[in-house]
N, C-alpha and C positions, 0 to 999 in steps of 0.2 A: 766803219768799213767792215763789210761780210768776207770770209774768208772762210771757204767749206772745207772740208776735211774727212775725203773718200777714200775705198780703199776696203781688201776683204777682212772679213771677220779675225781676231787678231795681230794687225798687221802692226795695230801701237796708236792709234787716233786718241784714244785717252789718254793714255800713255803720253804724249804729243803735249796735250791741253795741261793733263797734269803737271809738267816741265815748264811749260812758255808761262804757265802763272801761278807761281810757289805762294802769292797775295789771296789767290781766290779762299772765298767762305765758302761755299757751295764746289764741291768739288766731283770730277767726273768719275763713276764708278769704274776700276780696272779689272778686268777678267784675268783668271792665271788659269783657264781651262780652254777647252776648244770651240765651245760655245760662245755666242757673244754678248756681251754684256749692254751694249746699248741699245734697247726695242725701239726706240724711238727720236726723230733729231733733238737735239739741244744747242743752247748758244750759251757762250760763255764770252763774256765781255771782259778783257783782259790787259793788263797795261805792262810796259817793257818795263822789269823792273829797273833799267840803268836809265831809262828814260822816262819818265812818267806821264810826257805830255803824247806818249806813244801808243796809243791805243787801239787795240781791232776786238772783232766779235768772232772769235773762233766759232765754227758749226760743226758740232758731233753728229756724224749719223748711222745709222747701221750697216752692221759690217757684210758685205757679199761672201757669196760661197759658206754661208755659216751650216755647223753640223747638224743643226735641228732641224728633221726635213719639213717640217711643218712652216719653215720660214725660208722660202723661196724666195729666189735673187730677185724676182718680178713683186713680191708683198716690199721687201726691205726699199727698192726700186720707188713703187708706189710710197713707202712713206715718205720720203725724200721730195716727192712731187706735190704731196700733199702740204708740207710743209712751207714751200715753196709757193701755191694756191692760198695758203692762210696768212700769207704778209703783206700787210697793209697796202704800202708802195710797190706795186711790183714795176713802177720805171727805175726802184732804186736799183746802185752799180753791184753789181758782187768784185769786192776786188781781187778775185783770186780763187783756185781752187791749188790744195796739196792733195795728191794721192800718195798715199803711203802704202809700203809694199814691203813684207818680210823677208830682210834676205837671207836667211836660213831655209826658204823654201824653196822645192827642186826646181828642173830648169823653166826657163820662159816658154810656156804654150806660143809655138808661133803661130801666126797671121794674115797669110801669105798677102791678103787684098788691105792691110794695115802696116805689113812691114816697110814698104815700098814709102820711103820721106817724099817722091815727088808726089807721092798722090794725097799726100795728109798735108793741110794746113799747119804751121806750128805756132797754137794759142798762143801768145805773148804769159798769159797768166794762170800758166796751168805746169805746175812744177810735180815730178815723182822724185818721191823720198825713197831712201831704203831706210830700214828699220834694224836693230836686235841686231848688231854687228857685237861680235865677238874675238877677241883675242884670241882663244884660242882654235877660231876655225879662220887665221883671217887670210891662209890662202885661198881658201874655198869662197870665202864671202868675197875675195875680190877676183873672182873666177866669175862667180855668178853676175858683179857688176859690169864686168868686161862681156856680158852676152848680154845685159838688157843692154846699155850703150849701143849696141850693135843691133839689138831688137826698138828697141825707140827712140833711134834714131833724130827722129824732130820733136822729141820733147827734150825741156831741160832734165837733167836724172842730178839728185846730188845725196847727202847723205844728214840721217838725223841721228847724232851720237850721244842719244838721252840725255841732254845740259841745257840749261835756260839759253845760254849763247847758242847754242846748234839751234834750237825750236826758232829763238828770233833771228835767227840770221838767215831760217828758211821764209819764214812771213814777211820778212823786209824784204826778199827777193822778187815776192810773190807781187806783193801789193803796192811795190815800186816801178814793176814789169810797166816801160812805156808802151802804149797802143792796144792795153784790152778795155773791151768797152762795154762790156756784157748785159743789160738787165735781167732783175729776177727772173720775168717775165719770159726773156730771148732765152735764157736757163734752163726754166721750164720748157719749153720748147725742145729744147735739145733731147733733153733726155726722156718725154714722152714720145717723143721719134724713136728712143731705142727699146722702150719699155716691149713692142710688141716682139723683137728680135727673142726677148727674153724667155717670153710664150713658146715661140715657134720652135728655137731651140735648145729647149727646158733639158734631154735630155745630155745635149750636150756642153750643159754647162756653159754657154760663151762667156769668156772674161770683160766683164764692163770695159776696163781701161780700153782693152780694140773698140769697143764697139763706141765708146765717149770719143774719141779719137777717130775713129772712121766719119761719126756725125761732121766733123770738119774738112771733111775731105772739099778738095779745090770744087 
C-alpha cells in the first residue's frame, strides 16, 4: 500500500517517516532549517511496530513553498509527477494521501472558490495533519486549529503528536478510509491539472492544498 505524504517545506514529512518507523535502516534526512531537505521523492517501506503483519510504503516528497527560489512550487510539483510517470503499474491504488501542515504557522490563507464544503468533493482518503504542537503555545496552536476546521471544512484535520502511536493511528485512518479508489495514474492526472495554476500564479504563491482540493470540486 502507497501512502503519499504532502505538504510545505518543513511542515515534519520526515519527521512523520522518522516516527511511524523507529525499525527503518535507511533513514529519512531531517532538516532543522528553513530550507528543505528532501529534493527528491522517496518511499520507505514500513511496518506497525505493534503489528508487524501491518505494513505501508510511506512517500516522501518535496516540500512546497521552500525558501530556495531556485526551487519553485511548479519544479517540487513536477518532481512528484515524475515520480509518479516512473512506476511500473500505474493502475496500482494509492491508499491514501497525508498532508501535513505546521501549526505554528500564521493564519490560514483563505480561498474564497475552496472554502465553500458544498463545492468540494470530500476524498474519503485524504487526511490534514497539524504538526510541531507545543505545550507551551498550546492556546495559540488550538486557535489556529479552530480556523483550519473552519477553513477545511470537507476534509478530515486531526493531529500528529510526534510518537509512533500518533503516526500509526494517522495511516490506519488513511488507508482504512472506505470508498477511495485512486490509481497512480488517475493521481497523476490530478495534479498535472494543477501544475499549470502554479505557472500562471507563480507570483502569488497559490497553496497546493486549495488547489489539490479544488481539483475535486463536484
Amino acid at each position: 500500500m502507497l501512502c503519499l505524504l504532502l505538504g510545505e517545506t518543513g511542515a515534519g514529512k520526515s519527521t512523520f517517516i522518522d516516527k511511524a518507523g523507529p525499525q527503518l535502516h535507511r533513514r529519512p534526512k531531517i532538516g532543522h532549517d528553513l530550507g528543505s531537505c528532501t529534493t527528491s521523492v522517496a518511499e520507505f517501506k514500513i511496518q506497525n511496530p505493534k503489528n508487524p503483519k501491518s505494513c505501508v510504503v510511506l512517500v516522501d516528497t518535496p516540500g512546497f513553498n521552500d525558501s530556495d527560489p531556485l526551487k519553485g512550487d511548479d519544479e517540487q510539483l513536477k518532481a512528484i509527477i515524475d515520480w509518479l510517470k516512473g512506476k511500473s503499474q500505474p493502475d496500482a491504488k494509492i491508499a491514501g494521501v497525508i498532508y501535513l501542515h505546521d501549526i505554528s504557522q500564521a493564519r490560514v490563507i483563505q480561498c474564497p472558490t475552496v472554502m465553500n464544503a458544498n463545492l468540494v468533493s470530500r476524498p474519503p482518503g485524504v487526511l490534514f495533519a497539524t504538526t510541531k504542537w507545543s505545550k507551551h503555545r498550546l492556546q495559540q496552536d488550538e486557535s489556529r486549529e479552530r480556523e483550519l476546521k473552519d477553513a477545511f471544512a470537507y476534509v478530515q484535520l486531526d493531529r500528529f503528536e510526534n510518537t509512533v502511536d500518533s503516526a500509526w493511528k494517522l495511516i490506519d485512518a488513511v488507508v482504512s478510509s472506505p470508498g477511495w479508489n485512486v490509481t497512480l495514474l488517475e493521481f497523476q492526472t490530478k495534479l498535472e491539472a494543477i501544475r499549470p495554476q502554479f505557472k500562471r500564479e507563480e507570483k502569488r504563491k497559490p497553496k497546493f492544498f486549495h488547489l489539490f482540493m479544488r481539483s475535486w470540486a463536484k
